[in-house]
C-alpha positions in Angstrom: 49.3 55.7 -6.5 47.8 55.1 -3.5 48.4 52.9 -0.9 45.9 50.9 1.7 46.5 50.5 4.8 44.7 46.6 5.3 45.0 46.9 8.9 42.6 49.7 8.8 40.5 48.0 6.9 40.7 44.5 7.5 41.0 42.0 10.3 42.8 39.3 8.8 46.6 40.1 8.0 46.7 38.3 4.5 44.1 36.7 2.4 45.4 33.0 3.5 43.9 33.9 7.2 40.3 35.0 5.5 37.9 32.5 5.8 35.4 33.4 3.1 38.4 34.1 0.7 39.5 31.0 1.2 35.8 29.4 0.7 35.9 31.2 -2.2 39.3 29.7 -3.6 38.3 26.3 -2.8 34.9 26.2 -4.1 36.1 27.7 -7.5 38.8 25.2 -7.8 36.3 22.1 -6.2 33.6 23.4 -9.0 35.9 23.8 -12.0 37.4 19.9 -11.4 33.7 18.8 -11.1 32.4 20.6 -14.0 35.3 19.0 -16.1 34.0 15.5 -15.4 30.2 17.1 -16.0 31.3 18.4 -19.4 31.7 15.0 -20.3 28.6 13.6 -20.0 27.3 17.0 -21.3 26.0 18.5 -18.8 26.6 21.7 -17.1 27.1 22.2 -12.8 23.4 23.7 -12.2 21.9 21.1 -14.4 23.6 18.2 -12.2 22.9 20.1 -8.9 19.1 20.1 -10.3 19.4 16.7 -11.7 20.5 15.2 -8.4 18.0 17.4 -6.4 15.3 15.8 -8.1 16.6 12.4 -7.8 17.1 12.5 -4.1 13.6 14.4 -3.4 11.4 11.8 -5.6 13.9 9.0 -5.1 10.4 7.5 -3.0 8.1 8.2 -5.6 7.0 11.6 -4.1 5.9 14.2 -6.7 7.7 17.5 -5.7 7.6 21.1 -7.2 9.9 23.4 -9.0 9.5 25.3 -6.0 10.7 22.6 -3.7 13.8 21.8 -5.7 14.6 25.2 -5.9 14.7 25.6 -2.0 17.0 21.8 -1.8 19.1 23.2 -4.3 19.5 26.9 -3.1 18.6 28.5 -6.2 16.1 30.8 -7.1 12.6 30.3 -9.0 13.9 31.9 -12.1 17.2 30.2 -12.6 15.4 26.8 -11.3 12.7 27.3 -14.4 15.3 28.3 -16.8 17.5 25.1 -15.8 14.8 22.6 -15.9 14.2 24.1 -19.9 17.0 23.3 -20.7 16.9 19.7 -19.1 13.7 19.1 -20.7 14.8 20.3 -24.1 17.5 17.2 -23.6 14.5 15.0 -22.8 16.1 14.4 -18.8 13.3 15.9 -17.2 9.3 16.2 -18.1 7.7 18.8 -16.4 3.7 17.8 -15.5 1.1 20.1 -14.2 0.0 19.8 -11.0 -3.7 18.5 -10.3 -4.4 22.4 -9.3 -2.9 23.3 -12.1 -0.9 26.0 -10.5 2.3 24.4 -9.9 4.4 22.0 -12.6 5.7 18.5 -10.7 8.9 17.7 -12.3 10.1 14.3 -12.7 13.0 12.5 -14.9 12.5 10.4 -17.2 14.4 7.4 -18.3 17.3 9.2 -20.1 17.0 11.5 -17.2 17.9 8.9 -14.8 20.3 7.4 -16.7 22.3 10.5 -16.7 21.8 10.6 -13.1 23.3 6.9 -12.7 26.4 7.9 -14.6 26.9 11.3 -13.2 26.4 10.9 -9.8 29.3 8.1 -9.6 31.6 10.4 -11.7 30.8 13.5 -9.6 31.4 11.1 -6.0 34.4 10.2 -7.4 35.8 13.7 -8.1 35.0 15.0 -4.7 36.3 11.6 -3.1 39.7 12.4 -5.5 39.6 16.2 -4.8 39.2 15.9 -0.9 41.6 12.8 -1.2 44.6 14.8 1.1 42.1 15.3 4.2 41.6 12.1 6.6 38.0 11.0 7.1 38.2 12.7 10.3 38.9 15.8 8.7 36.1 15.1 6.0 33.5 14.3 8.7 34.6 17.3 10.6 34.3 19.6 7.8 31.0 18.3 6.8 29.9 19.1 10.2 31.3 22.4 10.1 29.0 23.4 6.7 26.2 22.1 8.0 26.8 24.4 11.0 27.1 27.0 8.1 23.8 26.3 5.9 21.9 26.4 9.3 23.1 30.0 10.0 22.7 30.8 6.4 18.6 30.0 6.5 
C-alpha cells in the first residue's frame, strides 16, 4: 500500500481546515434537509430553485426567458429545458412562444403559484431551522461573504 504524503500535496493539514471541503459538506447536508421538506410537497430541489426563479423574475409581471432563468438560477440551457418539462408536465409552469417566435416565455400558472406559496415558506423555514446555531450577525456576515463568492465566480 502506499502512503501520501498530504503535506506534499496539500496546503491544508486536515480536511476540517479546507474551505471548499467544507462548502461541500455543508451544502450536501443544507440540500438534503431542504429536499426532505421539498419531497413533501412533491417536488424535487432544481424544480423549486426554478420555481422560485421564476417567481422572483416575473413577480412584476415581466415576461422572462428560459434563458434568463437559467442564468438567475446557475444552470445550464439543457438542464433548465429539461426541468421546466417536467414542471409543465405537473401543470406548474406553461411555456409561451415568444412574439419572435425564437425564444419560449415561461410563466406559472395558478397551481404553479400555489406550489410556490407553500414551498417557499417551508423552504424559509428549513434554512431559518438549519442556520438556527449562527447569530444574525453571523448570517448577515456569511451572506456577504457568498455574495463576495458568486461575484468572483462570474
Amino acid at each position: 500500500m502506499n502512503k501520501l504524503n498530504f503535506k506534499e500535496i496539500s496546503v491544508h493539514d486536515s480536511p476540517k481546515h479546507s474551505p471548499g471541503f467544507l462548502l461541500w459538506h455543508i451544502s450536501t447536508a443544507w440540500r438534503g434537509y431542504i429536499e426532505k421538506t421539498l419531497k413533501t410537497i412533491n417536488l424535487t430541489h432544481p424544480q423549486f430553485v426554478i420555481l422560485a426563479t421564476l417567481g422572483w423574475l416575473t413577480r412584476q409581471g415581466d415576461k422572462v426567458t428560459q434563458a434568463t432563468v437559467g442564468k438567475m438560477a446557475r444552470l445550464d440551457p439543457n438542464t433548465v429545458s429539461q426541468i421546466i418539462r417536467g414542471l409543465e408536465k405537473k401543470e406548474l409552469i406553461l411555456r409561451k412562444k415568444s412574439p419572435d417566435g425564437r425564444a419560449k416565455n415561461p410563466v406559472l400558472t395558478h397551481k404553479g403559484s400555489d406550489i410556490l406559496k407553500q414551498s417557499m415558506p417551508a423552504v424559509e423555514k428549513k434554512d431559518a431551522e438549519f442556520f438556527q446555531n449562527l447569530t444574525k450577525d453571523e448570517i448577515k456576515s456569511m451572506v456577504n461573504i457568498f455574495q463576495k463568492l458568486i461575484k468572483r465566480a462570474l
